[in-house]
mmCIF file of the N, C-alpha and C atoms, coordinates in Angstrom:
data_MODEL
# 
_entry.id   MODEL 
# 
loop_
_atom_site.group_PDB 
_atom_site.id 
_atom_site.type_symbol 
_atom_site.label_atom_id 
_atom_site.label_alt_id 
_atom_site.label_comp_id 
_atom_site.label_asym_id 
_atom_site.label_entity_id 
_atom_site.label_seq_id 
_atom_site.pdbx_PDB_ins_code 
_atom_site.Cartn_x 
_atom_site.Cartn_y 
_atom_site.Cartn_z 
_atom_site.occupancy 
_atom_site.B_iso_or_equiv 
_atom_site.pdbx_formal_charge 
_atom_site.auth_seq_id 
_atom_site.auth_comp_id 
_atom_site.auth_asym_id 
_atom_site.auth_atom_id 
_atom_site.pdbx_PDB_model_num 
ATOM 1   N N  . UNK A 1 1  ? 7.965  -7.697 2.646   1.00 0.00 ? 1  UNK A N  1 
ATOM 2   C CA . UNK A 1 1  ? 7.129  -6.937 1.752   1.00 0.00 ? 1  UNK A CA 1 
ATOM 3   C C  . UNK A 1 1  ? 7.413  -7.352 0.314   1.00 0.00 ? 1  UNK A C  1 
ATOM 4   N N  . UNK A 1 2  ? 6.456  -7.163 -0.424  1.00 0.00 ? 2  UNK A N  1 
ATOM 5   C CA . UNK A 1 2  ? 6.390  -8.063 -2.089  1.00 0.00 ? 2  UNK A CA 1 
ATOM 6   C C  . UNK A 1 2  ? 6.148  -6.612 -2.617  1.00 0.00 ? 2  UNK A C  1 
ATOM 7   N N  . UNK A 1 3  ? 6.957  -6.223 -3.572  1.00 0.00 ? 3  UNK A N  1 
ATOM 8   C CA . UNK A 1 3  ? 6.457  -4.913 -4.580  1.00 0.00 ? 3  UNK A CA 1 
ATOM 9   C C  . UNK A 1 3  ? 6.830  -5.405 -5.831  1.00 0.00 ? 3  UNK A C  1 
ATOM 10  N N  . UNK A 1 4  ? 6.068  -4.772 -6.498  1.00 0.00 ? 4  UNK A N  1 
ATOM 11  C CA . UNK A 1 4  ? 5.820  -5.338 -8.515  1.00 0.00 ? 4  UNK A CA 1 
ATOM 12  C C  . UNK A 1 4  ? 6.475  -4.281 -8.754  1.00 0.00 ? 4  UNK A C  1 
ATOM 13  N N  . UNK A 1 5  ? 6.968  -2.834 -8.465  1.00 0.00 ? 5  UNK A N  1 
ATOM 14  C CA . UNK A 1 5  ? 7.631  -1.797 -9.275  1.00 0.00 ? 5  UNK A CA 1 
ATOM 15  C C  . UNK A 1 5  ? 8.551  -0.769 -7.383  1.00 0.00 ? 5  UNK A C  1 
ATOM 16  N N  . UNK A 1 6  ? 9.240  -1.175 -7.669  1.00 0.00 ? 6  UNK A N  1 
ATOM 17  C CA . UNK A 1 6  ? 10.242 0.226  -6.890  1.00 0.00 ? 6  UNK A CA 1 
ATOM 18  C C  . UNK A 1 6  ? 10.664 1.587  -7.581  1.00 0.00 ? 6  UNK A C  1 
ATOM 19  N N  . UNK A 1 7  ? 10.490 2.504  -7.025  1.00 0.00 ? 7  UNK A N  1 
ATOM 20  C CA . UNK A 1 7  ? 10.585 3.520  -7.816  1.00 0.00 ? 7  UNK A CA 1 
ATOM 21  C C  . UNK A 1 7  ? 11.513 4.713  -6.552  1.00 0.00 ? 7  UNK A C  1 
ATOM 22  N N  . UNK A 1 8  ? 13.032 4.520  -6.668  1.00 0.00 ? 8  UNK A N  1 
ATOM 23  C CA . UNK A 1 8  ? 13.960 5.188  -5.761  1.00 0.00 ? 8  UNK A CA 1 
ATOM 24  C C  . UNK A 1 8  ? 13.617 6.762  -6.415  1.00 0.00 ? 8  UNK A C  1 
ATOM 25  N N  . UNK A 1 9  ? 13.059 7.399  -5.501  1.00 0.00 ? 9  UNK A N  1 
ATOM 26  C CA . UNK A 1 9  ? 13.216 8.677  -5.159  1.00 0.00 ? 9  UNK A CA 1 
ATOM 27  C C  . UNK A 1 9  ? 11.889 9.229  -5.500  1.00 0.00 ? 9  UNK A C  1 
ATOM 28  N N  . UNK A 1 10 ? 11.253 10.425 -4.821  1.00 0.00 ? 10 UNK A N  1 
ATOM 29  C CA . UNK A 1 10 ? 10.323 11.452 -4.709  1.00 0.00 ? 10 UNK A CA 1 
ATOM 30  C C  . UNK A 1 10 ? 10.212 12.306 -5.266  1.00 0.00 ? 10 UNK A C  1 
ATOM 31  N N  . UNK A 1 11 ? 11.273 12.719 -6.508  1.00 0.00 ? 11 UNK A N  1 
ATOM 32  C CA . UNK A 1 11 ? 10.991 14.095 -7.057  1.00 0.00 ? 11 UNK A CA 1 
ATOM 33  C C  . UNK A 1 11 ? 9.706  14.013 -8.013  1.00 0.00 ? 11 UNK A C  1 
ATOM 34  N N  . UNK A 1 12 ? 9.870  15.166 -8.566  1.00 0.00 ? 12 UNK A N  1 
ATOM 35  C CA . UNK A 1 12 ? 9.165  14.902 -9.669  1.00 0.00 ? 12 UNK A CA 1 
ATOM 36  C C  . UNK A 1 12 ? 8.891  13.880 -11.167 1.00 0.00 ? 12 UNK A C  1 
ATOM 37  N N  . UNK A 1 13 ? 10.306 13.526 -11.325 1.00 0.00 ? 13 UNK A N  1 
ATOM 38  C CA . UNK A 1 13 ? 10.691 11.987 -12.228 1.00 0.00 ? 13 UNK A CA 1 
ATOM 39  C C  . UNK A 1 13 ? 9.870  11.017 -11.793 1.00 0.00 ? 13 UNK A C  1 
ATOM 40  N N  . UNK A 1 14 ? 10.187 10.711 -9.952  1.00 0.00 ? 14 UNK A N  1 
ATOM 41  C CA . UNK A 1 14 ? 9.726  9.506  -9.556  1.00 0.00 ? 14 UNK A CA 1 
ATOM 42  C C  . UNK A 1 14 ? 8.062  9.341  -9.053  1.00 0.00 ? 14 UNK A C  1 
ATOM 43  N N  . UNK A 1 15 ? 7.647  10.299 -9.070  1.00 0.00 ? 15 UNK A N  1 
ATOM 44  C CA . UNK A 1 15 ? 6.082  10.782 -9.117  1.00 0.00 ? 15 UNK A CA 1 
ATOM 45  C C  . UNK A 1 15 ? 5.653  10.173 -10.103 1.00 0.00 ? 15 UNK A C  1 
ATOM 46  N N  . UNK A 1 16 ? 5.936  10.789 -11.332 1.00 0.00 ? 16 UNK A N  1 
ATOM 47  C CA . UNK A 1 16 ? 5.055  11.151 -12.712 1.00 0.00 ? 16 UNK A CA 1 
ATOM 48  C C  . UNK A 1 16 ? 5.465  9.384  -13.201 1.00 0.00 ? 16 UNK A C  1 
ATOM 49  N N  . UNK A 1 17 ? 6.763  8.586  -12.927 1.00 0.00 ? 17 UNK A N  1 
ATOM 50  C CA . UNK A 1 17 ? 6.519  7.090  -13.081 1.00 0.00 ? 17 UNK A CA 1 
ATOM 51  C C  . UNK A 1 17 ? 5.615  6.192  -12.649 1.00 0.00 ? 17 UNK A C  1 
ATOM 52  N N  . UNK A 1 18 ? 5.609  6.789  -11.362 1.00 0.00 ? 18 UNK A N  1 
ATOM 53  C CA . UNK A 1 18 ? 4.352  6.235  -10.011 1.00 0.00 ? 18 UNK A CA 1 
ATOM 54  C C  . UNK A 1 18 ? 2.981  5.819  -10.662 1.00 0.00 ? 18 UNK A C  1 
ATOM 55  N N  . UNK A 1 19 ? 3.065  7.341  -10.893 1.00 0.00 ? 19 UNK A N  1 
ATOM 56  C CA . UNK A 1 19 ? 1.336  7.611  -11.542 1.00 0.00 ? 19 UNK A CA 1 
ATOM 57  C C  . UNK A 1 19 ? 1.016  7.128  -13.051 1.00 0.00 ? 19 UNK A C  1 
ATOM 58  N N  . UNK A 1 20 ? 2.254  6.971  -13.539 1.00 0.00 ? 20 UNK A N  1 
ATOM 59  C CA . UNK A 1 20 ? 2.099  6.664  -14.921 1.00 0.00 ? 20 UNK A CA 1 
ATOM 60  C C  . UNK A 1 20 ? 2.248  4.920  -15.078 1.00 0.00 ? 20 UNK A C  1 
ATOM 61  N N  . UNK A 1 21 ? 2.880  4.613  -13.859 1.00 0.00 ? 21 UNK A N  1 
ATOM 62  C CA . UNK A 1 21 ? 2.482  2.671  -13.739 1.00 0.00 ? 21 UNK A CA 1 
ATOM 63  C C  . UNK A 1 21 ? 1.254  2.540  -12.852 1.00 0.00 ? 21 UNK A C  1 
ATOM 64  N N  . UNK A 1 22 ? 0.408  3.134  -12.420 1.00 0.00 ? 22 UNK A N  1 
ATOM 65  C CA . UNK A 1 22 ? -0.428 3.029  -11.987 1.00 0.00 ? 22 UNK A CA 1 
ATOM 66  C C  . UNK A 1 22 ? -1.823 3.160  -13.210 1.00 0.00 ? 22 UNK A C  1 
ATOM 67  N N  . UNK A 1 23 ? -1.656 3.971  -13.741 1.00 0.00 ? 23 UNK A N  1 
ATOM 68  C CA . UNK A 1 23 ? -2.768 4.157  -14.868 1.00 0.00 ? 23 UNK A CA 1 
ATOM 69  C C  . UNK A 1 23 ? -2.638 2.961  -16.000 1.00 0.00 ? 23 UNK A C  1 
ATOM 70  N N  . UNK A 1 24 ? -1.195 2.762  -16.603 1.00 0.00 ? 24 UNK A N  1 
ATOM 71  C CA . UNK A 1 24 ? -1.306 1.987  -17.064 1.00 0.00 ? 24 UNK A CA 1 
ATOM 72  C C  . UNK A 1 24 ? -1.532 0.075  -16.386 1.00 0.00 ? 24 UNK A C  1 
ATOM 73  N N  . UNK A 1 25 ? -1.539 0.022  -15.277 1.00 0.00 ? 25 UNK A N  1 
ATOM 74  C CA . UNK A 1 25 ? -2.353 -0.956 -14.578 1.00 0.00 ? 25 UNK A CA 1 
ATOM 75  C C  . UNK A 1 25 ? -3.837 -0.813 -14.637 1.00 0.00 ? 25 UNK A C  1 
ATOM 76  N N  . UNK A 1 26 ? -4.323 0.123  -14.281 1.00 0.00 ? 26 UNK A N  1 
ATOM 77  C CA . UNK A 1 26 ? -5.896 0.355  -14.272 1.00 0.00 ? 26 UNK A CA 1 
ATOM 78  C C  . UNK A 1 26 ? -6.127 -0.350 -15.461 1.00 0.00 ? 26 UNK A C  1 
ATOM 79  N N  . UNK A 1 27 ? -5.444 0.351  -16.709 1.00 0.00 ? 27 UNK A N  1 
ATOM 80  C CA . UNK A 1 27 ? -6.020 0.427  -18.290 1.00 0.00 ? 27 UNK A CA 1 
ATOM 81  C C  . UNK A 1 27 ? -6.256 -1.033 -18.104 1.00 0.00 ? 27 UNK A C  1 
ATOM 82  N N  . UNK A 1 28 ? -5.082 -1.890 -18.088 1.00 0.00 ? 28 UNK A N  1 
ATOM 83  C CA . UNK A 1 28 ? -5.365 -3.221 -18.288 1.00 0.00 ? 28 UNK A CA 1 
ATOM 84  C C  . UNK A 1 28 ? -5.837 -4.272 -17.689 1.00 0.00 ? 28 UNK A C  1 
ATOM 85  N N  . UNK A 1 29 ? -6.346 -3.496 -16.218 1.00 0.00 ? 29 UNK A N  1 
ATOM 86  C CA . UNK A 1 29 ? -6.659 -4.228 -15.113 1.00 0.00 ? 29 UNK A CA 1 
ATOM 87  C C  . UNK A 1 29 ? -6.174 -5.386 -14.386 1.00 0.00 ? 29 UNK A C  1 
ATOM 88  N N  . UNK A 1 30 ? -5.025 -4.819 -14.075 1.00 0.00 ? 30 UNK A N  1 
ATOM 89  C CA . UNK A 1 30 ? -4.353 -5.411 -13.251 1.00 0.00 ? 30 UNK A CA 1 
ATOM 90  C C  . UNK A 1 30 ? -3.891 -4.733 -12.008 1.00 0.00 ? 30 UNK A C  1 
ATOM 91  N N  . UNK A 1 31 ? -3.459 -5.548 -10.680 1.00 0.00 ? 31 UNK A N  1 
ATOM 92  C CA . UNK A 1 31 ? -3.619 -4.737 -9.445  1.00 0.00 ? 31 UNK A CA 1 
ATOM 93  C C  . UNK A 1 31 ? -1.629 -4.799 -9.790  1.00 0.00 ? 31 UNK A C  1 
ATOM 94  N N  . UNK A 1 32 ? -1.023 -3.581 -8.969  1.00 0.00 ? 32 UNK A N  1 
ATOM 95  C CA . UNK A 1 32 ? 0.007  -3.157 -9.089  1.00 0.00 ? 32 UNK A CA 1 
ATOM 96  C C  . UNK A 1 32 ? 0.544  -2.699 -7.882  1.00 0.00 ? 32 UNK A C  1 
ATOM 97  N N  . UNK A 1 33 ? 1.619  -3.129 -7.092  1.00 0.00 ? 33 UNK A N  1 
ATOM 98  C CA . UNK A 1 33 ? 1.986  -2.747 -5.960  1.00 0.00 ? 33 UNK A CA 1 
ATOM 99  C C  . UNK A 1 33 ? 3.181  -1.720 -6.071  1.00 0.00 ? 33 UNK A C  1 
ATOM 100 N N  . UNK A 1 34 ? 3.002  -0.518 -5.789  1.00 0.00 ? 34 UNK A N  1 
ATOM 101 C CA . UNK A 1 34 ? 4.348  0.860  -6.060  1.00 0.00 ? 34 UNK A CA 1 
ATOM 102 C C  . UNK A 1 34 ? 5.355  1.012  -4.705  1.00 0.00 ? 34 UNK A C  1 
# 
């Protein structure tokens, strides 16, 4: 498996990173694997 961002753990920290490298991918359009 190939991932562009690991993000150890589920709480709420590792959520709100998730979602917050995900948007900033959209913005610039680029595809992003979490």
């Amino acid at each position: 498996m190939e991932f562009d961002v690991v993000i150890v753990g589920a709480g709420p920290a590792g959520l709100s990173a998730a979602c917050r490298f995900m948007q900033m991918a959209n913005e610039q359009e680029q595809e992003l694997t979490v």
